[in-house]
C-alpha positions, -999 to 999 in steps of 0.1 A, spaced: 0 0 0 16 30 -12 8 64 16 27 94 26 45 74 54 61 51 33 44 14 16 41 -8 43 37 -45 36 5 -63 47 -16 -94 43 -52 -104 56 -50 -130 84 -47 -159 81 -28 -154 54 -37 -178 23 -23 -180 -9 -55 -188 -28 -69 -153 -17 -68 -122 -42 -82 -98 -18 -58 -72 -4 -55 -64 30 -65 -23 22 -87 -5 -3 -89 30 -18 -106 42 14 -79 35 36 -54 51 12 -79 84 6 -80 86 43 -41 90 50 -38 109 20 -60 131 36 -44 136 69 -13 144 52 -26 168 24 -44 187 55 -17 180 82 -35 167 104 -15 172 138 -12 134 145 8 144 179 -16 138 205 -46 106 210 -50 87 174 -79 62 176 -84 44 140 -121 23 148 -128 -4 123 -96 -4 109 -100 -40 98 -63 -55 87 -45 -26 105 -35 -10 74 -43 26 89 -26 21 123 5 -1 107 7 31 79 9 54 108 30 33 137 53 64 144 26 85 158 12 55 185 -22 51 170 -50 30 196 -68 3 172 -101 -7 180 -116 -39 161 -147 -65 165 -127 -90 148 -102 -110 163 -86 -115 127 -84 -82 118 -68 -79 153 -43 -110 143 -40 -97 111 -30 -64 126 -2 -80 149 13 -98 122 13 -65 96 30 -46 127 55 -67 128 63 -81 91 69 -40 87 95 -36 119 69 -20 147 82 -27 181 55 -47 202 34 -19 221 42 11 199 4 5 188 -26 3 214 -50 -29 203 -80 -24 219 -115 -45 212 -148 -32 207 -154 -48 243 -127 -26 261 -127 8 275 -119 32 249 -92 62 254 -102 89 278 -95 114 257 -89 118 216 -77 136 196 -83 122 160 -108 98 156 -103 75 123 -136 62 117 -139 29 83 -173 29 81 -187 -11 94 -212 -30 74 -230 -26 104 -251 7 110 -253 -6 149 -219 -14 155 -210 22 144 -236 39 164 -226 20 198 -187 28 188 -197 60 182 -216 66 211 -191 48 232 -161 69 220 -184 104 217 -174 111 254 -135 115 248 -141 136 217 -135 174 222 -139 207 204 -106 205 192 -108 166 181 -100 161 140 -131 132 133 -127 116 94 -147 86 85 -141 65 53 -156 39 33 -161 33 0 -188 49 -17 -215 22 -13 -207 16 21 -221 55 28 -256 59 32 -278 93 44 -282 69 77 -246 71 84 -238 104 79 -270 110 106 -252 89 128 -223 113 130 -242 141 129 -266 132 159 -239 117 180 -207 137 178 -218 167 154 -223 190 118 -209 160 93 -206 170 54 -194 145 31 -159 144 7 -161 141 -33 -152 103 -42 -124 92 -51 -118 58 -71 -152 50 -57 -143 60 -17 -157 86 3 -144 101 31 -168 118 60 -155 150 80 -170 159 109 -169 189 133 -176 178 173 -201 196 192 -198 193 231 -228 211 236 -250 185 216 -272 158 235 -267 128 222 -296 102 227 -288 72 250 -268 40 239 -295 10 230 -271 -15 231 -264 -45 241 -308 -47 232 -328 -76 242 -359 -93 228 -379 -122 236 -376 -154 215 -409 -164 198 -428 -198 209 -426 -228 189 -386 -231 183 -380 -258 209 -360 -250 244 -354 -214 233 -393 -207 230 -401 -174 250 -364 -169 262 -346 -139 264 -316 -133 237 -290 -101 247 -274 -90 214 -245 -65 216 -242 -40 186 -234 -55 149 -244 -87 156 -267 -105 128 -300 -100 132 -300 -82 165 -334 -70 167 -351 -107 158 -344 -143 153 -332 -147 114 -355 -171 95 -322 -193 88 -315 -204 125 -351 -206 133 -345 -231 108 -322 -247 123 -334 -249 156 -370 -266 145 -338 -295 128 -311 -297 156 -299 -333 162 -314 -353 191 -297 -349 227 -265 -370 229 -240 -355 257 -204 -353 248 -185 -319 239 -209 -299 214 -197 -262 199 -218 -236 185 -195 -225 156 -196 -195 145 -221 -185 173 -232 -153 168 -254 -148 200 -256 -180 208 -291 -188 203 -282 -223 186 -257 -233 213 -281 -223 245 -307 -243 226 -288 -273 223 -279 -264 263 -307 -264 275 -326 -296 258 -293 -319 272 -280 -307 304 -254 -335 303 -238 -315 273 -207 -296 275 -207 -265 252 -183 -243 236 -192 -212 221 -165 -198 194 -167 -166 168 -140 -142 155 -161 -115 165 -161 -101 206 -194 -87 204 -209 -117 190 -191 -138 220 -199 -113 243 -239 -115 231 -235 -151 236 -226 -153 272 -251 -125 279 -277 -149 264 -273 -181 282 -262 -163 316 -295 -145 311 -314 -177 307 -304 -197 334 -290 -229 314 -277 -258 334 -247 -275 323 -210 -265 316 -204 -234 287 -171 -224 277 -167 -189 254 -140 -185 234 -130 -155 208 -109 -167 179 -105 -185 145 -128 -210 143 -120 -241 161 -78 -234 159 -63 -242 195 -92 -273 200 -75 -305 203 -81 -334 175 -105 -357 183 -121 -339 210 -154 -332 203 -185 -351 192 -208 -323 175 -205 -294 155 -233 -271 145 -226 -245 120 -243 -213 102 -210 -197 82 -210 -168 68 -205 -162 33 -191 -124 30 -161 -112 49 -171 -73 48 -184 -65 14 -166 -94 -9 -188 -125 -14 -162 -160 -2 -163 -191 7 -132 -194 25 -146 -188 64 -167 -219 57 -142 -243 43 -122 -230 72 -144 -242 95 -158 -273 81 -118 -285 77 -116 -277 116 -145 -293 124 -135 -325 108 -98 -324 128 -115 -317 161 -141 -347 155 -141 -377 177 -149 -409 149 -182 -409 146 -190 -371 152 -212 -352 129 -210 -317 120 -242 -302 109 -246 -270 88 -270 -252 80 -270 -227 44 -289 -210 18 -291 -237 -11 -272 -218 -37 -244 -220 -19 -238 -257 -21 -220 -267 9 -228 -300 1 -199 -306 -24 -175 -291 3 -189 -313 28 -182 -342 5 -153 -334 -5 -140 -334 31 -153 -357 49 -167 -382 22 -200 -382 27 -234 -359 32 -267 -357 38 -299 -337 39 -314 -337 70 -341 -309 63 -345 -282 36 -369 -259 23 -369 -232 -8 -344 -211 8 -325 -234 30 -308 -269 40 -297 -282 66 -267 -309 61 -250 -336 82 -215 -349 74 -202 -378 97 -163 -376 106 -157 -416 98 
């Protein structure tokens, strides 16, 4: 990536060969050419929000930038970028979405999220430790803008006005107002589960900002949970758990079960142990923030259940799934059975077969299917 401090090196994380997408995009590069065309004074509190492969934070290591992330990739990814370009461990804050924000900024680099929740809790979050005096730039690329995020920043920190585009990025400026009332943080929000899902039905679900679906059940786990596999015990994980809705479920029908919840994003983790401490659920829950099932022994569990996601930001992929369904064969005790569930289009099936050599329908309708592969 070429900026005014130099072309630092960087790769997405984990780093595969097979992947053409870079690990920056014009929005990244029209936001530091910004700061430097304008000289922005970069001496005092840098917080880059959503930076998502640390190419904003690694491009500007000198001035001791705080990174704040969802992702635990992008954080990984971030690490590894630091240090393939010479930072010295610490010189850059890494901070979750989960954490305490700074107490005080002084430029706030804002890439837009796909989410417009996750951006009003950040925002709302970080609004506090703005001042009159604080330098506020959002970017994104030009479809990732909407009249809804630009209200966002006007109704939180203050009077928000937009860039011209540039090879198809956007950048948003924004003046703070200490004097404006900003309306009260919604989030983590909470809704009741409808009746006729199973264990779940009438429970309460806790969803932290930019989680899928956060204001309802999505019609492709309730899905899911009206197909679930029949109680066996054993070592179960909700992969990919987003607010754990599938892994309470399973929880709560077979007490005996040992669960582990696992995502790559905090706030989805986060959501999940909100939602089965809320609920009560018997039994033995572990919560874990990484990628995938990487770090669970082989051999060590007897069922998987899986929703993957099929975008990674904006880019359509199918590289999180086969991810996870080639973990989810190594962590398999002979015997275990990893069950997915997917739109039909997507045709997971073939992957499924491909890995573990066998797969089968369990339910489906027009939009979905619900597969089981058997690790032999």
């Amino acid at each position: 990536m070429t900026t005014p401090w130099g072309e630092p090196a960087l790769a997405r994380f984990p780093e595969d060969p097979r992947d053409r997408l870079r690990a920056w995009d014009a929005s990244d590069e029209y936001l530091l050419r910004h700061l430097a065309d304008r000289q922005v004074p970069l001496s005092g509190t840098v917080v880059a929000v959503g930076d998502r492969w640390g190419a904003l934070v690694t491009a500007l290591a000198a001035h001791r930038p705080t990174q704040i992330t969802d992702s635990w990739l992008g954080q990984e990814a971030t690490r590894a970028n630091l240090a393939r370009n010479g930072v010295e461990p610490g010189t850059v804050r890494l901070l979750t979405t989960q954490d305490a924000p700074p107490g005080r900024i002084d430029v706030l680099l804002v890439r837009v999220p796909k989410s417009l929740a996750l951006l009003e809790d950040q925002l709302l979050r970080l609004a506090p430790a703005v001042h009159e005096g604080t330098v506020v730039v959002g970017t994104g690329m030009v479809k990732e803008i909407h009249t809804s995020t630009l209200g966002l920043f006007e109704r939180i920190l203050g009077p928000t006005r937009t860039s011209l585009a540039e090879r198809k990025a956007r950048l948003i400026l924004c003046t703070p107002d200490p004097a404006l009332r900003r309306p009260a943080n919604p989030w983590p929000y909470r809704y009741t589960l409808p009746d006729g899902i199973g264990p779940v039905s009438g429970r309460t679900v806790v969803n932290h900002a930019g989680v899928f679906c956060a204001d309802r059940l999505d019609i492709g786990t309730r899905f899911f949970l009206g197909h679930l596999p029949a109680p066996g015990g054993g070592r179960v994980v909700d992969l990919g758990c987003g607010n754990g809705v599938v892994g309470t479920a399973t929880a709560l029908a077979d007490p005996r079960a040992e669960v582990l919840f696992v995502d790559e994003s905090f706030q989805a983790v986060a959501s999940a142990e909100a939602t089965y401490r809320e609920n009560d659920v018997p039994g033995h829950a572990e919560f874990r923030v990484g990628d995938g099932l990487t770090g669970v022994p082989d051999g060590s569990v007897d069922l998987v259940l899986n929703n993957p996601p099929f975008h990674s930001h904006q880019a359509t992929t199918d590289a999180t799934a086969r991810r996870m369904f080639a973990g989810a064969r190594r962590t398999l005790r002979p015997g275990g059975e990893l069950w997915v569930i997917g739109n039909r289009h997507l045709g997971y099936h073939v992957t499924l077969r491909r890995l573990f050599g066998n797969s089968e329908v369990v339910a489906s309708d027009p939009k979905f299917v619900v597969l089981r592969a058997v690790r032999r």
